[in-house]
BAVEXLO-607694 format. One record per residue (C-alpha): x, y, z; residue in one letter. Coordinates in pm, whole numbers, padded with zeros to 5 digits, always signed. Example, Ala and Ser with C-alpha at 12.3 -4.5 7.8 and 13.67 -1.06 7.14 Angstrom:
# BAVEXLO-607694
+01230-00450+00780a;+01367-00106+00714s;
//
This chain:
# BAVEXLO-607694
+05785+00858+04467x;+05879+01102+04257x;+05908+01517+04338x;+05573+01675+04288x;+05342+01415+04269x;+05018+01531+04352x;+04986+01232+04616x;+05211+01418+04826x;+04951+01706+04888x;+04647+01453+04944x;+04855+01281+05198x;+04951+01571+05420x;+04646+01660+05586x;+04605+01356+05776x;+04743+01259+06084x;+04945+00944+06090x;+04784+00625+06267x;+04902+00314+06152x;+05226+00179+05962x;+05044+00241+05659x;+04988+00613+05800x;+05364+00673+05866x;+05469+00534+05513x;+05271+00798+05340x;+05368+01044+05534x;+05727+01012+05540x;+05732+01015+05162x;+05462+01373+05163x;+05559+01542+05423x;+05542+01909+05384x;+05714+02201+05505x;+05439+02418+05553x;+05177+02148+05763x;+05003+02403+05930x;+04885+02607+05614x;+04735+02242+05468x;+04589+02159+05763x;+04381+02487+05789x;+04271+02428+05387x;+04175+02088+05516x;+04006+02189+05848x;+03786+02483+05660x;+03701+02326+05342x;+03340+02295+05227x;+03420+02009+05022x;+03490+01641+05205x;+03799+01534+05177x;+03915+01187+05320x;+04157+00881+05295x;+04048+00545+05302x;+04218+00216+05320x;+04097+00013+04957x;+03881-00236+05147x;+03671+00090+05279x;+03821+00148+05643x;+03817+00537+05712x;+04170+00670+05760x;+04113+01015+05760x;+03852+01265+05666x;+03772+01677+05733x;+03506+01807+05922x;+03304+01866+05597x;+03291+01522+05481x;+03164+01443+05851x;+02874+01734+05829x;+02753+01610+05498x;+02651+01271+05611x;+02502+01418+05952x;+02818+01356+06193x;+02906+01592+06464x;+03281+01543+06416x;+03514+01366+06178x;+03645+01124+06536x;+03241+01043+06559x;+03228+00921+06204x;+03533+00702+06200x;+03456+00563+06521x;+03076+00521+06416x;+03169+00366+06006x;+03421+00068+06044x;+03342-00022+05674x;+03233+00239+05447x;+03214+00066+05160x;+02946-00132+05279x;+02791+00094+05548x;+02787+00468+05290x;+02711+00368+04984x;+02301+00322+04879x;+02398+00154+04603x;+02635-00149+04637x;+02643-00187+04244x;+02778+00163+04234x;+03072+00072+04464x;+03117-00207+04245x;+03164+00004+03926x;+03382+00255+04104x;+03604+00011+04198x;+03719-00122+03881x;+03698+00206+03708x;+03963+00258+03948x;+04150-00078+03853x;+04144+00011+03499x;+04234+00403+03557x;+04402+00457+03839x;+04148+00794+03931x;+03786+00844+03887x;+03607+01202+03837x;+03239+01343+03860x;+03139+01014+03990x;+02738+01013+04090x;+02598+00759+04391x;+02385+00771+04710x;+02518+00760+05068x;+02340+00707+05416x;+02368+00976+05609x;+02349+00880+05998x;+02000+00964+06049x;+01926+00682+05769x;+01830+00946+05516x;+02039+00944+05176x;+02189+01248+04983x;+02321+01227+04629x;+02721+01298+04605x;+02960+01385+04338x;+03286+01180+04391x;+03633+01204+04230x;+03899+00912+04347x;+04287+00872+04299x;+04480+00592+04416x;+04756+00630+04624x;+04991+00388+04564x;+05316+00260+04745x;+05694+00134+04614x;+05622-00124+04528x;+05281-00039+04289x;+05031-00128+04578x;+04752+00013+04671x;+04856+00202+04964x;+04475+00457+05018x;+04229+00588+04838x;+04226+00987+04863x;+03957+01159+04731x;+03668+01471+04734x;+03299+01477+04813x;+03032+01713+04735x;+02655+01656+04799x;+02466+01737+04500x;+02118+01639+04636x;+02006+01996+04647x;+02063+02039+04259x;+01976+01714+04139x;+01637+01771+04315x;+01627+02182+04153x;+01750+01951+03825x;+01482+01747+03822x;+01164+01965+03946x;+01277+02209+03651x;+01302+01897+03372x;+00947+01794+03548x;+00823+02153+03525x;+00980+02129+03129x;+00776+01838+03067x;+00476+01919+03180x;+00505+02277+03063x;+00567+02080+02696x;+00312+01813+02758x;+00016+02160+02793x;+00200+02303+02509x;+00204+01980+02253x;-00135+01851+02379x;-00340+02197+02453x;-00685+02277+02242x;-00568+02625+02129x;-00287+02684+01923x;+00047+02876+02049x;+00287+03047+01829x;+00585+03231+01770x;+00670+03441+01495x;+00863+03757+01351x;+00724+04073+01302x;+00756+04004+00955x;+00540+03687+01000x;+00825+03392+00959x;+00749+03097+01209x;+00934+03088+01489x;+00760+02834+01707x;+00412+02686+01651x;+00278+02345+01871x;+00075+02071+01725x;-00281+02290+01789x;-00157+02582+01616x;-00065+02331+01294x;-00370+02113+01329x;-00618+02464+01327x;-00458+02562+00999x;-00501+02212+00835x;-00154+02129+00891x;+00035+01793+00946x;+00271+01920+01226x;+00394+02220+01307x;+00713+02130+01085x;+00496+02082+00791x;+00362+02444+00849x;+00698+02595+00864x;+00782+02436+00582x;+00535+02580+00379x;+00375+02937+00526x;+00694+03230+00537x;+00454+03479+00604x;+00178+03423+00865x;+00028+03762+00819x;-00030+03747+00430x;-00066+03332+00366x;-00296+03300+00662x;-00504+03605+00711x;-00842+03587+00501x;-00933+03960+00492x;-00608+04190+00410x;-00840+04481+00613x;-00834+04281+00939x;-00474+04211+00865x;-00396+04549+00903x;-00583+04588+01157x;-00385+04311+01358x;-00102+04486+01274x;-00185+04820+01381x;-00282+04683+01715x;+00057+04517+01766x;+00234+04797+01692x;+00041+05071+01911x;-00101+04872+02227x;+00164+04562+02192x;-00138+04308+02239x;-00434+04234+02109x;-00733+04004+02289x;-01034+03798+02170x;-00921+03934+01802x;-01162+03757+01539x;-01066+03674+01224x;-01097+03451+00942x;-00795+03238+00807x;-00746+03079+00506x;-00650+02703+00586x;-00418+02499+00364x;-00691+02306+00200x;-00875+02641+00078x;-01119+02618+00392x;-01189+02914+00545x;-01222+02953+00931x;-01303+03161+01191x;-01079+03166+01507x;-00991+03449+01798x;-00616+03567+01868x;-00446+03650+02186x;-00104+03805+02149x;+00188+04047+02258x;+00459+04151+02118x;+00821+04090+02303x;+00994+04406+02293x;+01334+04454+02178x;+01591+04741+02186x;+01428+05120+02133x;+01081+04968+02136x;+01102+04761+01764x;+00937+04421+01930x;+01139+04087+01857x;+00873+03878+01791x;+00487+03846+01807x;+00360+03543+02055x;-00006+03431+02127x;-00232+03179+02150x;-00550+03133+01834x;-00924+02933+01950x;-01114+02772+01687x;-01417+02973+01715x;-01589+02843+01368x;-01813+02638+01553x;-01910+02910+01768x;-01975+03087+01499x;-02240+02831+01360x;-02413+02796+01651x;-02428+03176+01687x;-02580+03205+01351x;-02836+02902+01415x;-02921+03063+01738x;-02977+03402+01513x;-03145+03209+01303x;-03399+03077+01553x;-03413+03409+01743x;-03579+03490+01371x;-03806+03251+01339x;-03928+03261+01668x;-03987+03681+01554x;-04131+03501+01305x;-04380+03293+01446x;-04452+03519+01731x;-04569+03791+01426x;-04750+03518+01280x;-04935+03469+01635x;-05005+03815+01676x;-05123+03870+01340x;-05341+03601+01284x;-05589+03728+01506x;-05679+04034+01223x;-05621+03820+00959x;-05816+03552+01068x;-06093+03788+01136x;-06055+03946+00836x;-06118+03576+00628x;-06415+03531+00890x;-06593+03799+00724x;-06477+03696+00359x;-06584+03362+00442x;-06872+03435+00624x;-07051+03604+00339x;-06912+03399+00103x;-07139+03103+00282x;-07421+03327+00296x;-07403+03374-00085x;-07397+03042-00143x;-07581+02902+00068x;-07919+03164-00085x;-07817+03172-00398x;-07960+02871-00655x;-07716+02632-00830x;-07750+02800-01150x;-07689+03170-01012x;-07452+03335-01293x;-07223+03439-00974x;-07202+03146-00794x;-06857+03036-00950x;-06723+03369-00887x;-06833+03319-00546x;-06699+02978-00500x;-06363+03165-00658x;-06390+03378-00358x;-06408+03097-00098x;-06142+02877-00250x;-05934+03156-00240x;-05964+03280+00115x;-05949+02895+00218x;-05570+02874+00081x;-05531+03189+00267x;-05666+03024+00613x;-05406+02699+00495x;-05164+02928+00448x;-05196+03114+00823x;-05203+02754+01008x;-04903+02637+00813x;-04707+02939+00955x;-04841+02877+01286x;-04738+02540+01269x;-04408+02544+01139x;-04334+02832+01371x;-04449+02544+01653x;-04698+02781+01745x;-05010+02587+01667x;-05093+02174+01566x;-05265+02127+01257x;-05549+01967+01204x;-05524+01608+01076x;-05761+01477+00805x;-05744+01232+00485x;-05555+01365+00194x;-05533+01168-00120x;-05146+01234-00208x;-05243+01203-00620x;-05512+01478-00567x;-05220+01660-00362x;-04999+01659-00602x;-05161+01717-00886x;-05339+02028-00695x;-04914+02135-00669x;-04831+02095-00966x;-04860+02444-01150x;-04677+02566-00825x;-04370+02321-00856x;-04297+02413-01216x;-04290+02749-01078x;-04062+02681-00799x;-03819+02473-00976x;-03842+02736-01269x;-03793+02630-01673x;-03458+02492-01698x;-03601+02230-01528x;-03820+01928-01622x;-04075+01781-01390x;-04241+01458-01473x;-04494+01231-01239x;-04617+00914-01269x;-04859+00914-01007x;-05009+00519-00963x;-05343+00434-01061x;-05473+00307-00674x;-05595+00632-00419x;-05350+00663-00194x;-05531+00831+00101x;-05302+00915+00443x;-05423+01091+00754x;-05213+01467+00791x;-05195+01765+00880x;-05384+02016+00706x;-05119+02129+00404x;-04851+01932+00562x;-04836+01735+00235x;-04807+01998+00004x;-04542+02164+00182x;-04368+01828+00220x;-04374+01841-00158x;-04288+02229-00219x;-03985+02147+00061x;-03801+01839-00157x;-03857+02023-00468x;-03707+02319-00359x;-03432+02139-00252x;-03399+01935-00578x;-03385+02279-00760x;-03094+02393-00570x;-02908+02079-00640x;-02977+02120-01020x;-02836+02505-01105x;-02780+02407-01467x;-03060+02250-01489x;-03204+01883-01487x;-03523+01631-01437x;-03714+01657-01098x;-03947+01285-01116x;-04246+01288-00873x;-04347+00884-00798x;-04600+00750-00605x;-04688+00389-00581x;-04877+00179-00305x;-04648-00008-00060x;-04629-00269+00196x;-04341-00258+00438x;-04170-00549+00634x;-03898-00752+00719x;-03590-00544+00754x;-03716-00193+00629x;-03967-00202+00920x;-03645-00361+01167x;-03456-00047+01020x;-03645+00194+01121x;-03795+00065+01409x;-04133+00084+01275x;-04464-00079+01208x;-04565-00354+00891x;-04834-00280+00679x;-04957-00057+00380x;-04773+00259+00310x;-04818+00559-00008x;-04494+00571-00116x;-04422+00959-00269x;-04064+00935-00432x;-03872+01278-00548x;-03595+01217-00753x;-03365+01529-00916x;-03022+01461-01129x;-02802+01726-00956x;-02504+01759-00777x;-02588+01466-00554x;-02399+01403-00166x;-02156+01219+00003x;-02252+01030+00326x;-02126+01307+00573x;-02383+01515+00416x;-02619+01225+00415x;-02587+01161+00746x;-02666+01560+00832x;-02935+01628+00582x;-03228+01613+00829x;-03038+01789+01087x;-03162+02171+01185x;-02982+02449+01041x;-02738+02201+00802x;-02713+02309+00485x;-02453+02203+00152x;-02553+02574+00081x;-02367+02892+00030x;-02383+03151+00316x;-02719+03357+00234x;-02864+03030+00034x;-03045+02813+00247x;-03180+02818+00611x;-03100+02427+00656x;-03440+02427+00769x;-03592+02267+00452x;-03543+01898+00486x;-03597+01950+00888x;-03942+02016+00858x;-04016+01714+00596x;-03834+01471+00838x;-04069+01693+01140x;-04397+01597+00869x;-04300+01241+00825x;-04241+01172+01163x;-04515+01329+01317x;-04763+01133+01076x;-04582+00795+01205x;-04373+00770+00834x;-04061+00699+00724x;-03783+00919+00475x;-03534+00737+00287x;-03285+00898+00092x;-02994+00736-00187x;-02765+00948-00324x;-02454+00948-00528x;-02248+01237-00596x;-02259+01393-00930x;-02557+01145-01019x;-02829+01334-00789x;-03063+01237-00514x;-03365+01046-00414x;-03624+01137-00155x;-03895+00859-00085x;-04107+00933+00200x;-04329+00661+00345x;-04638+00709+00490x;-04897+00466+00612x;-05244+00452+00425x;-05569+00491+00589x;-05908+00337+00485x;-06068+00677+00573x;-06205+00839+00237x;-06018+01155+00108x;-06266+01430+00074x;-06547+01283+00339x;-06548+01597+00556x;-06604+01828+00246x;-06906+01549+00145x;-07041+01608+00488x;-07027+01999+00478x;-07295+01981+00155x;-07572+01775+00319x;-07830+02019+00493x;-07722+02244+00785x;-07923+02255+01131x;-08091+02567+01234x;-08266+02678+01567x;-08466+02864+01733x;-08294+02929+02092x;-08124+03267+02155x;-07823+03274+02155x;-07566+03585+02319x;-07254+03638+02063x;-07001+03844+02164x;-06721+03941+01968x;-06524+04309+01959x;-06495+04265+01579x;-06758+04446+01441x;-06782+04249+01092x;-06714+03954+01246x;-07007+03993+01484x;-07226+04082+01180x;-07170+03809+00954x;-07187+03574+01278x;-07540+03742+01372x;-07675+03693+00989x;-07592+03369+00995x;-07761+03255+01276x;-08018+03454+01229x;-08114+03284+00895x;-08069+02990+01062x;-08381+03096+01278x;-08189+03161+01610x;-08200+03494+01817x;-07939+03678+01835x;-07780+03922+02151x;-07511+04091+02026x;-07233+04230+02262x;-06902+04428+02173x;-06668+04331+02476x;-06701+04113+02818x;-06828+04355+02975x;-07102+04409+02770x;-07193+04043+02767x;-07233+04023+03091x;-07465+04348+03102x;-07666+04135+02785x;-07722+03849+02998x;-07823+03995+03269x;-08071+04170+03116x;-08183+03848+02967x;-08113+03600+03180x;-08366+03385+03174x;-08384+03366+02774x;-08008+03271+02692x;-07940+02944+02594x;-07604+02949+02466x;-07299+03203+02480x;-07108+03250+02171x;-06782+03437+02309x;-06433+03560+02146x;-06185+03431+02399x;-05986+03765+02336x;-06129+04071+02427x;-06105+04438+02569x;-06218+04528+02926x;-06325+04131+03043x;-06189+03821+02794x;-06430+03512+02686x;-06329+03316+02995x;-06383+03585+03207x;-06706+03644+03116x;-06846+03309+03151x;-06689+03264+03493x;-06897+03516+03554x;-07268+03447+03392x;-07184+03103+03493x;-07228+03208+03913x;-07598+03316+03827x;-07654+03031+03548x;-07465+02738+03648x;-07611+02524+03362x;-07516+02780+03112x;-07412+02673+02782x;-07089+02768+02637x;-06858+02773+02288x;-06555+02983+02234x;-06402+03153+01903x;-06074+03271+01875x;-05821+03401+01614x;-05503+03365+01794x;-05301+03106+01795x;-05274+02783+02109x;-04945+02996+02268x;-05096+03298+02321x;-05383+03144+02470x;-05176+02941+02711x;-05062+03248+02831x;-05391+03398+02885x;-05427+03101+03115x;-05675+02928+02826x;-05679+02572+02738x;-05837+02451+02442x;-05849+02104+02540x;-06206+02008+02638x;-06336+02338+02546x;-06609+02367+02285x;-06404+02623+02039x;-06451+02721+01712x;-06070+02853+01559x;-06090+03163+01351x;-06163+03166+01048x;-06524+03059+01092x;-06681+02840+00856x;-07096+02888+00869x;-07121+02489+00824x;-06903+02404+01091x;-07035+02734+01329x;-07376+02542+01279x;-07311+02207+01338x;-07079+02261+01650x;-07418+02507+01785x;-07641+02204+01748x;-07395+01955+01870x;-07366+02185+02236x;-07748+02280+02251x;-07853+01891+02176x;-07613+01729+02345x;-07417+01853+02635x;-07600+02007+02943x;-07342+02207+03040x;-06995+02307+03119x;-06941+02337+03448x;-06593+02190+03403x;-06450+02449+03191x;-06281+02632+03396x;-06193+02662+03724x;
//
């Protein structure tokens, strides 16, 4: 053994106990023992000698405390074979065995040992082999240090670093990085995917500046800016950015900026939120917040206007009703009428289409319809713009709402126009139908005859994604400021309600096609205005009207008066109730606005009806079926004539009650 070797200094600390002992030692002994001894005794590494086959020659107190002993004699005498009895792993002890063969020494090597109590610990080994004269393996002498501690800090932080990069990869909202002057530092997959990026590599690769590439408005630009560089954060910042495919969208920013030396910041960080669908629905819910201003206007004021048309139309009946068939002002008269009739359309449409009042069904002969439209199309779709209809020769006569037809009509070609801005051909079509097979399995509907109205334009034309949106509320193709996206909502609302169907083909660039199916009726178009020319029933009972409308109380009094009934007139509730009891025993029927100062319609016939429990009853009212409700009025089962009042129908319904119902006991509660 040659001077120096470091074999020598392994060897000294033990204490010789066998032959093999006392061979090793009489080649390392030491001068100074005692000084090696303490460096062995007070160690915090383990240090130990061990035969090749695994017996324990000789080990410091360390070694013993890391595997749970009390005392290096209590670990030799308790592991006779540590090779088999230490090591977790026997595959381990296995490699580190002929890495020793082939190298004489192993370093940093990683296994698992028991420890007494059973439990194991994770240890950082490093082997040389001691060798005799003769090239034997005389020990093994080595180190131990238990690593368990920072493998386990090792791998909670490279848990905590995946799952902190799993969030960041896989979150919603996007996270970023980047210089003051706007160059990328870091961006995740959400960031990338909100701009219309690949990956955030693709990003970086082509946006240098975040601030002027991205940012739609230069104003709120500065403005971001400005924020950064006098609070060092900004929150819930809204802003439009450009995307890389020209879109434009709106999303909300939540940074800081990391401060470097004398306050200039190192970089801006944050996190951006789509908000762009947010910002739809806040604008649809705008939207609707409108409309239902809208139709709650509409409610309110139909109760003047319809009043107002009462009178208009009231006369108007009058008129025509005295004056002869060849009166020289009978046309103008009928003028008159017609006119204030489109106005009375006009008010239940709103109602309707605000949802604030059902429209009256009745036969409508879609030709008639639509030639009746016509001058009023060519004015909607305006002059660069041809319309031409071939109408079929049969009557095609469906049950709808009052109007709903012609506003069906006015709805498609409005939305024809708009897909023709350079003009085009808008073709009206109607033919008679019969559905079956797999149109009716389509659609989940019912065989038979059907009008079919088709509206065909030459514009722009869609793609499915629009195709498959079109009848959605509040979707429009439209510019902002446009279109409500309401349009084509309320024709599939018309269709659907009358039990029809709405197909649509399109092709972009080649224009679209609206047919709308509805089923045919056998009831003749028209029958209900036939009706209203025969003779009209007159009386002779009295009957108390009261109504706080003065004109409308007039021309309601005239009428029936002609008509040979008596007439009580009262201003309010209260004042009908005074009337009737004054004439109790000569009322036969009460004529009553539902809405009224001081006591309403119901409440005065509550109260005639305790002293005249047979009395006979029919309301009138201008307001619309909402308002009502909340007056704690229900028109179903209730005799009710709706404002504006026709004298025909005012006559016939008085008949119908006197003749044929007793009484109304169940009106009300």
């Amino acid at each position: 053994m040659e001077e120096g070797d470091d074999r020598k200094i392994v060897g000294i600390a033990g204490t010789s106990r066998d032959a093999a002992d006392e061979v090793l030692w009489e080649d390392g002994q030491m001068k100074s023992d005692a000084v090696y001894r303490t460096i062995f005794e007070k160690a915090i590494v383990g240090i130990f000698r061990s035969t090749a086959d695994g017996r324990i020659l000789n080990l410091n107190p360390a070694f013993a405390r890391m595997l749970g002993f009390d005392s290096p004699e209590e670990m030799i005498r308790t592991v006779g074979d540590g090779g088999n009895q230490l090591y977790a792993s026997p595959e381990d002890r296995t490699k580190l065995l002929r890495l020793l063969e082939e190298k004489g020494m192993v370093e940093g090597f990683e296994t698992r040992f028991y420890k007494k109590d059973g439990s194991i610990i994770r240890v950082l080994l490093n082997l040389d082999c001691v060798k005799d004269e003769q090239g034997r393996i005389a020990c093994l002498a080595g180190t131990l240090q238990d690593i368990t501690t920072t493998r386990e800090a090792e791998e909670a932080l490279r848990q905590a670093e995946e799952k902190y990069r799993n969030i960041y990869e896989n979150a919603m909202e996007g996270m970023f990085q980047t210089t003051p002057d706007g160059r990328i530092i870091n961006a995740n997959p959400a960031f990338a995917r909100i701009l219309g990026y690949d990956s955030p590599g693709d990003l970086a690769a082509n946006v240098d500046d975040m601030g002027r590439q991205v940012f739609a408005s230069e104003r709120r630009r500065k403005e971001y800016m400005q924020m950064m560089a006098t609070q060092g954060l900004v929150r819930d910042f809204e802003v439009q950015v450009q995307c890389r495919d020209g879109r434009v969208e709106w999303v909300t920013i939540n940074g800081r900026s990391a401060g470097g030396d004398g306050g200039n910041p190192l970089y801006y960080e944050g996190t951006i939120e789509s908000i762009t669908e947010r910002k739809k629905l806040e604008a649809q819910l705008r939207h609707a917040q409108k409309m239902e201003s809208i139709g709650t206007l509409a409610g309110g004021v139909a109760h003047d206007f319809n009043n107002v048309l009462t009178t208009i139309m009231g006369y108007c009946s009058l008129m025509i009703m005295k004056a002869g068939d060849n009166h020289p002002f009978l046309g103008y008269v009928n003028q008159i009428m017609e006119a204030a009739n489109r106005a009375s359309t006009l008010t239940q449409s709103l109602l309707a289409f605000s949802r604030k009042q059902a429209t009256e069904a009745k036969a409508v002969e879609v030709n008639e319809t639509i030639k009746g439209v016509e001058k009023l199309l060519r004015r909607i779709i305006g002059e660069d713009i041809e319309l031409q209809t071939s109408l079929s020769k049969e009557k095609l006569v469906v049950v709808a709402g009052e109007g709903q037809v012609s506003q069906l009509l006015m709805n498609l070609a409005t939305n024809a126009r708009d897909a023709m801005p350079d003009g085009g051909i808008l073709t009206i079509k109607t033919e008679q139908v019969h559905l079956n097979g797999e149109f009716v399995k389509t659609y989940d509907g019912k065989e038979g005859a059907y009008a079919a109205l088709e509206v065909a334009d030459t514009g722009s034309g869609m793609d499915e994604r629009a195709k498959d949106q079109i009848f959605d509320p509040f979707f429009t193709t439209k510019e902002e400021g446009k279109g409500t996206g309401l349009g084509l909502s309320i024709v599939y609302s018309i269709v659907n309600q009358n039990k029809g169907y709405v197909d649509v083909a399109s092709v972009p660039g080649k224009g679209t096609t609206f047919t709308v199916y509805l089923p045919l009726t056998e009831v003749a178009a028209g029958a209900e205005k036939l009706r209203e020319r025969t003779e009209l029933p007159g009386g002779s009972e009295v009957i108390l009207v009261a109504e706080d409308d003065t004109h409308v109380r007039e021309v309601v009094t005239a009428t029936l008066s002609d008509f040979g009934y008596t007439v009580i007139e009262a201003f309010d509730g209260e004042d009908a109730i005074e009337k009737f009891n004054e004439n109790r025993g000569e009322v036969d029927l009460l004529l009553l606005d539902v809405i009224m100062p001081r006591k309403n319609g119901k409440e005065a016939y509550v109260e005639v009806k305790k002293a005249r429990p047979d009395i006979r009853a029919i309301f009138m009212s201008g307001y619309a079926g909402d308002i009502l409700s909340r007056k704690g009025i229900s028109r179903e089962g209730i005799p009710m004539i709706s404002k504006p009042i026709i004298a025909e129908k005012l006559l016939r319904e008085i008949r119908e009650v006197l003749d044929n119902k007793p009484s109304q006991l169940s009106l009300f509660p």
